[in-house]
NUGUGU-629122 format. One record per residue (C-alpha): y, x, z. Coordinates in steps of 0.02 Angstrom, whole numbers. Layout:
# residues N
<pt yy="Y" xx="X" zz="Z"/>
...
END
This chain:
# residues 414
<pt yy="7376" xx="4092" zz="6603"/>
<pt yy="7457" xx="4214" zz="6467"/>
<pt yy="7587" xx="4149" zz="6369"/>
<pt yy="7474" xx="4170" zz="6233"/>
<pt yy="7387" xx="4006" zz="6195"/>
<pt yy="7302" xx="4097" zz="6042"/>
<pt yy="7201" xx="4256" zz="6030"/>
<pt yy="7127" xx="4329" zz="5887"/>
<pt yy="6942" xx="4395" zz="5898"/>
<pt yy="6829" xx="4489" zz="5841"/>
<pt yy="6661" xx="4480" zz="5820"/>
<pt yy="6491" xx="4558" zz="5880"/>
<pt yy="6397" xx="4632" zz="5777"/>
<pt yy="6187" xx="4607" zz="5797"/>
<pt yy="6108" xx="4748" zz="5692"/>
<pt yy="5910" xx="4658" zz="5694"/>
<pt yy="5783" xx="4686" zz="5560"/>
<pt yy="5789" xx="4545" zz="5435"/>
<pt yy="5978" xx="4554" zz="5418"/>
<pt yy="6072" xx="4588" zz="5267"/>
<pt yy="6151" xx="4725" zz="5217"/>
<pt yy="6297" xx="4665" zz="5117"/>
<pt yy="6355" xx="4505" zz="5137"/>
<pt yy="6415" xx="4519" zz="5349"/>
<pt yy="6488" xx="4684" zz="5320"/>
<pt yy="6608" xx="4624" zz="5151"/>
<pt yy="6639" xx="4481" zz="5276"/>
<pt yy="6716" xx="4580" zz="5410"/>
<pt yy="6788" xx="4704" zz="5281"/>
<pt yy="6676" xx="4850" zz="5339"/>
<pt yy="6599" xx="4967" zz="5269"/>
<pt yy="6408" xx="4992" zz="5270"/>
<pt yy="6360" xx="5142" zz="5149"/>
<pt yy="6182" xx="5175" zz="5259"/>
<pt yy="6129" xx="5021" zz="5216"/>
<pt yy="6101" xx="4962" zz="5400"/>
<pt yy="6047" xx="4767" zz="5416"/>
<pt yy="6213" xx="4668" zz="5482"/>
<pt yy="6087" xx="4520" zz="5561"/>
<pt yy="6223" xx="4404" zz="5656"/>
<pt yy="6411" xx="4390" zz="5689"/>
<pt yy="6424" xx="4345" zz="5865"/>
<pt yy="6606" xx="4240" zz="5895"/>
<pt yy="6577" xx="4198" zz="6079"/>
<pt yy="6563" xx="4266" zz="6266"/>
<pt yy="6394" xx="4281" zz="6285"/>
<pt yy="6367" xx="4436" zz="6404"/>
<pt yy="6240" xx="4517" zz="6291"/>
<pt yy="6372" xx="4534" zz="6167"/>
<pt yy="6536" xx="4468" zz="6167"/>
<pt yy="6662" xx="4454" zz="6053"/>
<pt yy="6818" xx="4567" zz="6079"/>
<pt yy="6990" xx="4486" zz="6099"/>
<pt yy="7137" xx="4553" zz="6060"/>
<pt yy="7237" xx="4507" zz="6222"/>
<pt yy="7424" xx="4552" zz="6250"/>
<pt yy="7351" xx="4698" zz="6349"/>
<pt yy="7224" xx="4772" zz="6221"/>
<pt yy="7070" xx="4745" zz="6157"/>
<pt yy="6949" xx="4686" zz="6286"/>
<pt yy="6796" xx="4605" zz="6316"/>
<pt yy="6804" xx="4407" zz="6280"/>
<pt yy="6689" xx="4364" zz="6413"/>
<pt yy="6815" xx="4448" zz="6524"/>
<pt yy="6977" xx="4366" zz="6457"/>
<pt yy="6902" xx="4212" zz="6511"/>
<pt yy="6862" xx="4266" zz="6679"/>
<pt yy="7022" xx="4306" zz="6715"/>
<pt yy="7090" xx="4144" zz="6698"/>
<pt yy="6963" xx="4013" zz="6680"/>
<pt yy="7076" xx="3840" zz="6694"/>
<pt yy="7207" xx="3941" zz="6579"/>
<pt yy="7075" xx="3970" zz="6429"/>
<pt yy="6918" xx="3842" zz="6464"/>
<pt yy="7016" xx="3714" zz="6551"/>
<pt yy="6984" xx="3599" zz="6718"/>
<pt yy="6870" xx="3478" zz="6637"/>
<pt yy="6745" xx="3631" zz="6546"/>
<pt yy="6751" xx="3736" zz="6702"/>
<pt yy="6671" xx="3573" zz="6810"/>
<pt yy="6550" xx="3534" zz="6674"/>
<pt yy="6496" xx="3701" zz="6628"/>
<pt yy="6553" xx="3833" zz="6742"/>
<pt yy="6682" xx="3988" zz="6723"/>
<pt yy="6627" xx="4039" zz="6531"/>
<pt yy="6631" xx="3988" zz="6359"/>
<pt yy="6483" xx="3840" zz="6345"/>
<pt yy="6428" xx="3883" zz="6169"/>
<pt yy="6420" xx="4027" zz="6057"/>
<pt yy="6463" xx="4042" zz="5862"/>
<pt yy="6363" xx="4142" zz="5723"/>
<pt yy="6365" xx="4183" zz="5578"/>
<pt yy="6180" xx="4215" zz="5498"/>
<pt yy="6117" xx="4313" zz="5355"/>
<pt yy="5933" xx="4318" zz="5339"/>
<pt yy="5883" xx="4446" zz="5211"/>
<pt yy="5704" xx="4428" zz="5286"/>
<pt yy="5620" xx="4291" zz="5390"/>
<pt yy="5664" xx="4272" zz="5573"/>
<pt yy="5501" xx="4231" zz="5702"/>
<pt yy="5429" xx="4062" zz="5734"/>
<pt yy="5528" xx="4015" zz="5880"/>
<pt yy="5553" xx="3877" zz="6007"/>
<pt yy="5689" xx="3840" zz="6143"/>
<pt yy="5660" xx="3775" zz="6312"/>
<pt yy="5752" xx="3628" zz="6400"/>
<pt yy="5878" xx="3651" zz="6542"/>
<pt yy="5756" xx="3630" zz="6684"/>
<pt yy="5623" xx="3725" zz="6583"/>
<pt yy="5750" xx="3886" zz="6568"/>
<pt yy="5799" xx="3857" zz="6727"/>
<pt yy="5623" xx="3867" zz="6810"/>
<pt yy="5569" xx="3985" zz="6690"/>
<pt yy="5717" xx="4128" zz="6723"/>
<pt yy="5686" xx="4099" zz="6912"/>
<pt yy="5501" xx="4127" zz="6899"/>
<pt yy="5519" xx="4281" zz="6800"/>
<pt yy="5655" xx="4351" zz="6933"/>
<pt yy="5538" xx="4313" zz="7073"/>
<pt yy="5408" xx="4422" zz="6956"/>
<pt yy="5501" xx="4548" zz="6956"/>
<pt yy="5521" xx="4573" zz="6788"/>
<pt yy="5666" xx="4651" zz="6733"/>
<pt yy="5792" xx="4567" zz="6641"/>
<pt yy="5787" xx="4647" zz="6464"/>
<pt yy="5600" xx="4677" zz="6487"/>
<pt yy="5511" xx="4651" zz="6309"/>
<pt yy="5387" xx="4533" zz="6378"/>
<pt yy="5513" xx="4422" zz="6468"/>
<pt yy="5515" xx="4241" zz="6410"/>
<pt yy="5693" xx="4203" zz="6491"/>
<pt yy="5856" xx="4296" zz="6491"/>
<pt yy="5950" xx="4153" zz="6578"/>
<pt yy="5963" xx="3983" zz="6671"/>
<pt yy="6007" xx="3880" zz="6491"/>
<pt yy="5961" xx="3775" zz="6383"/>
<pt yy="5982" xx="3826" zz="6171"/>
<pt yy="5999" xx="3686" zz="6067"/>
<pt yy="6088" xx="3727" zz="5891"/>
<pt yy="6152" xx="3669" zz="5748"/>
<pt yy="6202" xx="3757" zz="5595"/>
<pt yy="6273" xx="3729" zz="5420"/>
<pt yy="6223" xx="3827" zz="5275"/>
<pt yy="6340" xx="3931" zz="5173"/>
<pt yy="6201" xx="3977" zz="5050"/>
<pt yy="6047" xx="3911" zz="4966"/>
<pt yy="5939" xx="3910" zz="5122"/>
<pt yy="5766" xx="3893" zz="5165"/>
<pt yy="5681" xx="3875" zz="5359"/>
<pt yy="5543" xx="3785" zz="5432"/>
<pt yy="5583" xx="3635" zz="5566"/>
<pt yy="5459" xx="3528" zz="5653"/>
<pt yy="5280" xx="3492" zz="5620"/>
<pt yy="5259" xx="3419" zz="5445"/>
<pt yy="5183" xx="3229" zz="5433"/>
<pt yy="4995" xx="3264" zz="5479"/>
<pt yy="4943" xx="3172" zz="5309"/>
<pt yy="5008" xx="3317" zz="5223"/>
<pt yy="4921" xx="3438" zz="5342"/>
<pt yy="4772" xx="3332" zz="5319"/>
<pt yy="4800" xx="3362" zz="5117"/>
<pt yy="4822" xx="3568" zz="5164"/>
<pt yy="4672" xx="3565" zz="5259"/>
<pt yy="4574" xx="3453" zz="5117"/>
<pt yy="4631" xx="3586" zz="4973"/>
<pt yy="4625" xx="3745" zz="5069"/>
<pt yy="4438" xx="3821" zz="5100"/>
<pt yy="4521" xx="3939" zz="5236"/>
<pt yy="4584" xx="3789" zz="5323"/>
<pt yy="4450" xx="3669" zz="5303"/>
<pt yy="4363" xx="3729" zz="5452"/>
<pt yy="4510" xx="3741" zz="5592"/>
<pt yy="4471" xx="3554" zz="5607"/>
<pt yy="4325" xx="3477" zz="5505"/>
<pt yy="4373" xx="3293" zz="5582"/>
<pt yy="4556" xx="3305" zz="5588"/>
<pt yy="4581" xx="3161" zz="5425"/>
<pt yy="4448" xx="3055" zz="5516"/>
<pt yy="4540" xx="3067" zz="5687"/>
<pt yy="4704" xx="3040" zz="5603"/>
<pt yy="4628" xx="2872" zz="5549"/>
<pt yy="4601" xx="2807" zz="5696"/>
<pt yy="4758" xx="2869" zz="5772"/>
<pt yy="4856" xx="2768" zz="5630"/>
<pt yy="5029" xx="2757" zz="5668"/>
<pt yy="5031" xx="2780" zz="5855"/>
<pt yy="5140" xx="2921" zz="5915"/>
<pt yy="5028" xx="2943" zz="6090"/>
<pt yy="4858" xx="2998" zz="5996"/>
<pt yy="4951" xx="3077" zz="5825"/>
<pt yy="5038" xx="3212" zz="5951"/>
<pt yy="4877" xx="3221" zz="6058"/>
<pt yy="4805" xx="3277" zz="5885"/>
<pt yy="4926" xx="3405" zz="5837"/>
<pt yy="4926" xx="3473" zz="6028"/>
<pt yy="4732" xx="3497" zz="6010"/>
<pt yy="4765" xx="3585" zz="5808"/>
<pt yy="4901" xx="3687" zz="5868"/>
<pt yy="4827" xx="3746" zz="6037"/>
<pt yy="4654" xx="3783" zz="5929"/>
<pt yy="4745" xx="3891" zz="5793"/>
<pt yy="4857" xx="3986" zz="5921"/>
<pt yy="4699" xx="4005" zz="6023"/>
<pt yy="4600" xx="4085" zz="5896"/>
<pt yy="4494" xx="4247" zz="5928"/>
<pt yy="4595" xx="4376" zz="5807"/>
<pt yy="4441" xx="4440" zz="5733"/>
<pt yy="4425" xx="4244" zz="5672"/>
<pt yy="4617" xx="4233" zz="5611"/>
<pt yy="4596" xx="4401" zz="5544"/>
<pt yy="4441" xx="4353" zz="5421"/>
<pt yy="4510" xx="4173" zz="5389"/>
<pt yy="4708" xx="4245" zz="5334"/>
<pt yy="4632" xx="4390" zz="5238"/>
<pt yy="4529" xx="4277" zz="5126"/>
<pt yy="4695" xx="4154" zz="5123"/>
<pt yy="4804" xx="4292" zz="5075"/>
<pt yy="4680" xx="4368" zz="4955"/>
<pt yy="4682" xx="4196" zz="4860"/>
<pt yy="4877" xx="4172" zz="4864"/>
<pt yy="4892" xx="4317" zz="4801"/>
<pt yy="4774" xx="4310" zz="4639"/>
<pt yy="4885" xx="4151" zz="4606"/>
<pt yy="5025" xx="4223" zz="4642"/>
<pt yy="5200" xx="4207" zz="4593"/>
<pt yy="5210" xx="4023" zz="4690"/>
<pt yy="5371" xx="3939" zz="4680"/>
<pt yy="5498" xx="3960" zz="4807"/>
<pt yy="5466" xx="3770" zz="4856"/>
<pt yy="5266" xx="3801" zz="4903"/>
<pt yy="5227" xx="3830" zz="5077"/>
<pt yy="5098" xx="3952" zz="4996"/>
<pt yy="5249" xx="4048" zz="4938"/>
<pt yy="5324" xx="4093" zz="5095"/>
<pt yy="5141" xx="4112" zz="5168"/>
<pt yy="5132" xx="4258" zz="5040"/>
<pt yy="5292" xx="4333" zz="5099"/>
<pt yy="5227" xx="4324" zz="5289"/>
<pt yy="5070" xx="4418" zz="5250"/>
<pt yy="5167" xx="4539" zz="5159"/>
<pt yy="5294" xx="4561" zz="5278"/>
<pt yy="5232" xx="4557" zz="5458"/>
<pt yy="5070" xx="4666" zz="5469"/>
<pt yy="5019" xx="4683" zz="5614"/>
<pt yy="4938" xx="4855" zz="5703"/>
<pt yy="4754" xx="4898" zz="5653"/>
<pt yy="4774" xx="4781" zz="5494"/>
<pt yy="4771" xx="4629" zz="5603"/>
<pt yy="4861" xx="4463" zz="5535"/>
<pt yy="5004" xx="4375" zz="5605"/>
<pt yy="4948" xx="4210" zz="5664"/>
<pt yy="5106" xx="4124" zz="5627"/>
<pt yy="5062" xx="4107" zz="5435"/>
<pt yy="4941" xx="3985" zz="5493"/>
<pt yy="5087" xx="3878" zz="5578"/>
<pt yy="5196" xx="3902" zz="5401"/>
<pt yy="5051" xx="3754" zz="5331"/>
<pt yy="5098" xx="3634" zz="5505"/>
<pt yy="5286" xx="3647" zz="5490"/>
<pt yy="5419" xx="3569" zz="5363"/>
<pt yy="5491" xx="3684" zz="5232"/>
<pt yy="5651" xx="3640" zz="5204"/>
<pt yy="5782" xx="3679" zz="5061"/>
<pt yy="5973" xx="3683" zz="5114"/>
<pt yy="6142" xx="3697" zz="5011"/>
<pt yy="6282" xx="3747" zz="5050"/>
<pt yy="6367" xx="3624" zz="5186"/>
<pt yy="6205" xx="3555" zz="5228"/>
<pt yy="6100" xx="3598" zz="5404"/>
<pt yy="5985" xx="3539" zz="5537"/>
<pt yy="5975" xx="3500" zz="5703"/>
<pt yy="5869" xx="3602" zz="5828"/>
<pt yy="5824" xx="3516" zz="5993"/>
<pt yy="5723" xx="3593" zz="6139"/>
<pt yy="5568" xx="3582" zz="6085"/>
<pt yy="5574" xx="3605" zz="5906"/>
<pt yy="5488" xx="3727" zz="5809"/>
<pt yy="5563" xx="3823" zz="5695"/>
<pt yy="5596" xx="3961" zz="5603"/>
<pt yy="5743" xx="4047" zz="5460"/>
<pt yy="5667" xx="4110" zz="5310"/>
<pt yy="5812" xx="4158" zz="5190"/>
<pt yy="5982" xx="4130" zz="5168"/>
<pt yy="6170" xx="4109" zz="5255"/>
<pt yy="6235" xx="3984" zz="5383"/>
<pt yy="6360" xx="3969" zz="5501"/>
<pt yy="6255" xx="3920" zz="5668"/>
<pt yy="6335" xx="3857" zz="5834"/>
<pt yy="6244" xx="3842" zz="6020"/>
<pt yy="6253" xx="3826" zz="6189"/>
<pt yy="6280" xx="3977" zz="6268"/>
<pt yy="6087" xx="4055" zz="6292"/>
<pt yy="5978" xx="4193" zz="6236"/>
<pt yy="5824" xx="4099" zz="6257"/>
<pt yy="5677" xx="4113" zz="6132"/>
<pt yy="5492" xx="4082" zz="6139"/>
<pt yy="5387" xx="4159" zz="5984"/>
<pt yy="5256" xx="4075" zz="5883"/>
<pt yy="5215" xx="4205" zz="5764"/>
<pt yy="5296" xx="4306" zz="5616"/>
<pt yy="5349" xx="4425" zz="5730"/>
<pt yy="5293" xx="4603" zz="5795"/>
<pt yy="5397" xx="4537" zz="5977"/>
<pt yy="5318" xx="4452" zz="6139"/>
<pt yy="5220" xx="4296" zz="6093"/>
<pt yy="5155" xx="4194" zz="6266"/>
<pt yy="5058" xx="4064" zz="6200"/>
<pt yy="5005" xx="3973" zz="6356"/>
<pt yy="5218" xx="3980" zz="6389"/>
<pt yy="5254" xx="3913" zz="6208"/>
<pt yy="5130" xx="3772" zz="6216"/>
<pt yy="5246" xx="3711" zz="6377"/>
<pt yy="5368" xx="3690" zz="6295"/>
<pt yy="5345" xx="3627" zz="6129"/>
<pt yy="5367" xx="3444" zz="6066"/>
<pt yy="5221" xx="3378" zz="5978"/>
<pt yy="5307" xx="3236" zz="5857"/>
<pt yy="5277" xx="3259" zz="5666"/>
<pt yy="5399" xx="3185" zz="5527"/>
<pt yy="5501" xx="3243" zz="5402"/>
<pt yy="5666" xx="3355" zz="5445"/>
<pt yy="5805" xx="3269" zz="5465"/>
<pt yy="5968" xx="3343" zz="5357"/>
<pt yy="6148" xx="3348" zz="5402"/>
<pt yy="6259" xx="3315" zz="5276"/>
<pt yy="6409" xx="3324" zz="5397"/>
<pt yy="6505" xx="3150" zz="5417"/>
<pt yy="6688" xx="3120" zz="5378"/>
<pt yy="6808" xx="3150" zz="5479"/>
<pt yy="7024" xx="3169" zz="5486"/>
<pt yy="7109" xx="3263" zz="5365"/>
<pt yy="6981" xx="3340" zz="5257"/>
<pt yy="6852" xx="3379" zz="5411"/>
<pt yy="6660" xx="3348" zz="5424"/>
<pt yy="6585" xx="3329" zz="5583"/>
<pt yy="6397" xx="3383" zz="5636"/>
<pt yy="6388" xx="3295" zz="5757"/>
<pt yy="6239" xx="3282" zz="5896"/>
<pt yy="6166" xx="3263" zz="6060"/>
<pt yy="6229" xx="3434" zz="6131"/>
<pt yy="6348" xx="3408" zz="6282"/>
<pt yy="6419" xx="3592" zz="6267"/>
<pt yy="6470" xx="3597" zz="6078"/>
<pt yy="6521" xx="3505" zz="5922"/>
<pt yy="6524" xx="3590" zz="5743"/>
<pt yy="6647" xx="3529" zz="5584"/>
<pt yy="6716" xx="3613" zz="5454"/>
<pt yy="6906" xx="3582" zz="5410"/>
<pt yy="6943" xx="3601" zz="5191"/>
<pt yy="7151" xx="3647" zz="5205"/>
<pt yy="7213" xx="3650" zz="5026"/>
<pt yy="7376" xx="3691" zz="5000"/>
<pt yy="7427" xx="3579" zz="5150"/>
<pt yy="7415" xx="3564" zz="5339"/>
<pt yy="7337" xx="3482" zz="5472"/>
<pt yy="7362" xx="3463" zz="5671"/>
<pt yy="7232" xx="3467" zz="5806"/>
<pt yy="7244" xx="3503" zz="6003"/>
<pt yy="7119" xx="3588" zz="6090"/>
<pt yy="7042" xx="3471" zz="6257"/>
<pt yy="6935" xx="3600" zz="6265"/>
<pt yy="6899" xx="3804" zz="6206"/>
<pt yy="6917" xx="3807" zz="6023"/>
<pt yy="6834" xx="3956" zz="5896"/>
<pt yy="6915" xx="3932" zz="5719"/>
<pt yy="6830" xx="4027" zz="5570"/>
<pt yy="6894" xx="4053" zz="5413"/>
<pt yy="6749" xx="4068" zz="5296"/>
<pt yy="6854" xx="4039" zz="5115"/>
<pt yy="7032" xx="4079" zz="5080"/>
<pt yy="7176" xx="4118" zz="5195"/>
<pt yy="7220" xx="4005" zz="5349"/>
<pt yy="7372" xx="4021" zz="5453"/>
<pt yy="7335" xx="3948" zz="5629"/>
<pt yy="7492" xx="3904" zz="5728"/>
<pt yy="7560" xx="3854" zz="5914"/>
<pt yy="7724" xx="3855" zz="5968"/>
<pt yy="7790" xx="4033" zz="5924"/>
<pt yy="7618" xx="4103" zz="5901"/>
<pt yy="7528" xx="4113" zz="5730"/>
<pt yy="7388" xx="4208" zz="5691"/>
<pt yy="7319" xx="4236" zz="5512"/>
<pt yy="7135" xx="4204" zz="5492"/>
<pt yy="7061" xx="4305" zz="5317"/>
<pt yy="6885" xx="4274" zz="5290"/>
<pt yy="6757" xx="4316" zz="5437"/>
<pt yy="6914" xx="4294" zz="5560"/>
<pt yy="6937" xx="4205" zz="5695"/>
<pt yy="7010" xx="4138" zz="5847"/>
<pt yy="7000" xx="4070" zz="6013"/>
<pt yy="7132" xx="3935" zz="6047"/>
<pt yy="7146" xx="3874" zz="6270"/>
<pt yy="7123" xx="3709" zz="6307"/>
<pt yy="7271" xx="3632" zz="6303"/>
<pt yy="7332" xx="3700" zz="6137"/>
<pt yy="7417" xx="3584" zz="5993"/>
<pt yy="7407" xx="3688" zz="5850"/>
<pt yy="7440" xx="3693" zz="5662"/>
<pt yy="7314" xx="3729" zz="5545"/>
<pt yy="7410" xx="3797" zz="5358"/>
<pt yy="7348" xx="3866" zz="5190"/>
<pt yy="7429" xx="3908" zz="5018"/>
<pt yy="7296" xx="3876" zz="4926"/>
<pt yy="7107" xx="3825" zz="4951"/>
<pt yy="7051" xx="3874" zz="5152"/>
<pt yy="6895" xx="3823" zz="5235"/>
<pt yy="6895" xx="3840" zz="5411"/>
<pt yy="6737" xx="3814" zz="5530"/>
<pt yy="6785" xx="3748" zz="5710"/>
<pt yy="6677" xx="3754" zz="5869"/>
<pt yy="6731" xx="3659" zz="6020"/>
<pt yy="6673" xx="3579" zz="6156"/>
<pt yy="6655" xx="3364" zz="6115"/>
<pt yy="6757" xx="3289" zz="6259"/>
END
């Protein structure tokens, strides 16, 4: 291991679509005069993009610092759990448009799923592959922004209510309140229900969700402006936004009616199990996850949607969203905390002060407000807004401000 317990690094940058243009750039302090959407801020090892550390040697690759020592940097105990790499990966988001429909496997479904696709054939960053590796993705994130996303399926009584009120919907299923009746309160034949609704709408010939979204759009429109707060509202946007070739419509603005909208502030965020549907539709957060690339559409997207692979794998429970509000913790921290074995997100408020932590485990600290000095022995590195760094397991360190500093810190909970 290198004397250095602490290394500063810096961050990939994911150039998709519905990023931003402002708000990731002035984070890192670059410039961006063409305009190009700044997406995500990737502060991990992920091999698709990892950050780059700025090692005693030079610049390299963080996925390869860790490599070359993994005891020194990950520790004993991560390396048995978890294997020779960093377990999670930390982003920063900023959704300028909405992000797909989307759905994460479990461990043993990524697992089979990657191996299938290899013994396919299909190449590994194939468009129409479903896996890119063996892992499970659960997340968590906290906005830094009014934010707004869908997550899970909505309580079917307020489906039933869409469906009641919406002529374009009234058809999908003319029995569904009836059924719901009779299901009552038991979990067994309410998911049955939603299985057979979901499976019918993603099944639907596209000349029939063509003819049924056009009239739907047609009508939200003539109403239109809805408020921000109206699943109608971000229906609109959809139709606007994600045409599809020939004049087809995007089946996912069906699935916008079936799934929670919910409004974040700043500090707030959400859980996302396997399982889960979900989707960003506007706004900032700072997101943390195990270390995985794996995504299965629903809609709202012009990428690779396998329905017959989605249906696998997602949960049919309906309910409100749960929200995070982040529970106390020592000296000025707040905790999100969850079921995830690889990763535990908190947020640490230094105000003209200082607090002590030791790293067990890999630690990514990132300063999102003010100026944070981070400390270990002889070592300090200064973390300015969008900067961060990797402390080894092992490491007792100091965390400083003069002034107001808030500070983001992923780790592994053991």
């Amino acid at each position: 291991m290198a004397d250095t317990r602490l290394v500063r690094i810096r961050p990939a940058v994911q150039h998709y679509e519905w990023g931003g243009t402002e708000y990731l750039p002035a984070l890192t302090g670059a410039a961006n005069p063409e305009r190009k959407p700044w997406a995500e801020l990737w502060y991990g090892a992920h091999p698709k993009a990892p950050a780059t550390a700025a090692a005693p040697q030079g610049e390299v690759p963080l996925d390869a610092l860790i490599a070359s020592d993994p005891q020194g940097w990950l520790g004993a105990e991560c390396v048995a759990r978890f294997g020779p790499t960093l377990p999670y990966l930390l982003k920063v988001l900023d959704a300028r448009r909405m992000l797909s429909i989307q759905v994460h496997p479990d461990r043993r479904q990524a697992r089979e799923g990657f191996e299938r696709e290899n013994a396919l054939g299909i190449p590994a960053h194939a468009p129409h592959r479903n896996y890119r590796d063996r892992n499970h993705k659960p997340e968590v994130h906290a906005a830094q922004s009014e934010f707004w996303m869908l997550h899970g399926f909505r309580p079917l009584e307020e489906t039933a209510a869409w469906m009641e009120r919406t002529p374009e919907a009234r058809g999908l299923m003319p029995d569904f309140r009836e059924r719901l009746r009779e299901a009552g309160a038991d979990r067994h034949p309410r998911g049955a229900l939603l299985r057979e609704l979901y499976t019918h709408v993603m099944h639907l010939p596209q000349e029939r969700a063509d003819e049924l979204l056009d009239a739907l759009i047609t009508r939200l429109e003539r109403g239109s402006p809805w408020p921000e707060d109206s699943h109608e509202h971000w229906a609109l946007r959809a139709g606007r936004e994600f045409p599809l070739p020939g004049g087809r419509r995007d089946r996912g603005i069906f699935s916008i009616f079936l799934l929670n909208l919910v409004r974040l502030h700043p500090g707030q965020g959400t859980f996302q199990p396997a399982g889960i549907l979900h989707a960003y539709l506007q706004g900032i957060t700072v997101e943390l996850m195990a270390n995985s690339d794996n995504v299965l559409r629903g809609g709202l997207t012009p990428k690779h949607v396998d329905v017959a692979e989605l249906l696998r794998v997602v949960r049919f429970e309906d309910g409100p969203c749960p929200v995070m509000e982040g529970e106390p913790g020592e000296d000025a921290e707040r905790i999100y905390p969850t079921p995830a074995e690889e990763f535990e997100l908190s947020s640490i408020r230094v105000a003209d002060s200082k607090v002590t932590r030791e790293a067990r485990g890999p630690e990514v600290l990132l300063a999102m407000e003010g100026i944070a000095a981070l400390t270990s022995g002889t070592a300090t590195v200064e973390l300015k807004r969008g900067q961060a760094a990797l402390a080894a397991a092992g490491t007792a360190y100091e965390l400083a401000a003069a002034g107001q500093a808030l500070v983001w810190r992923a780790r592994a909970p053991f």
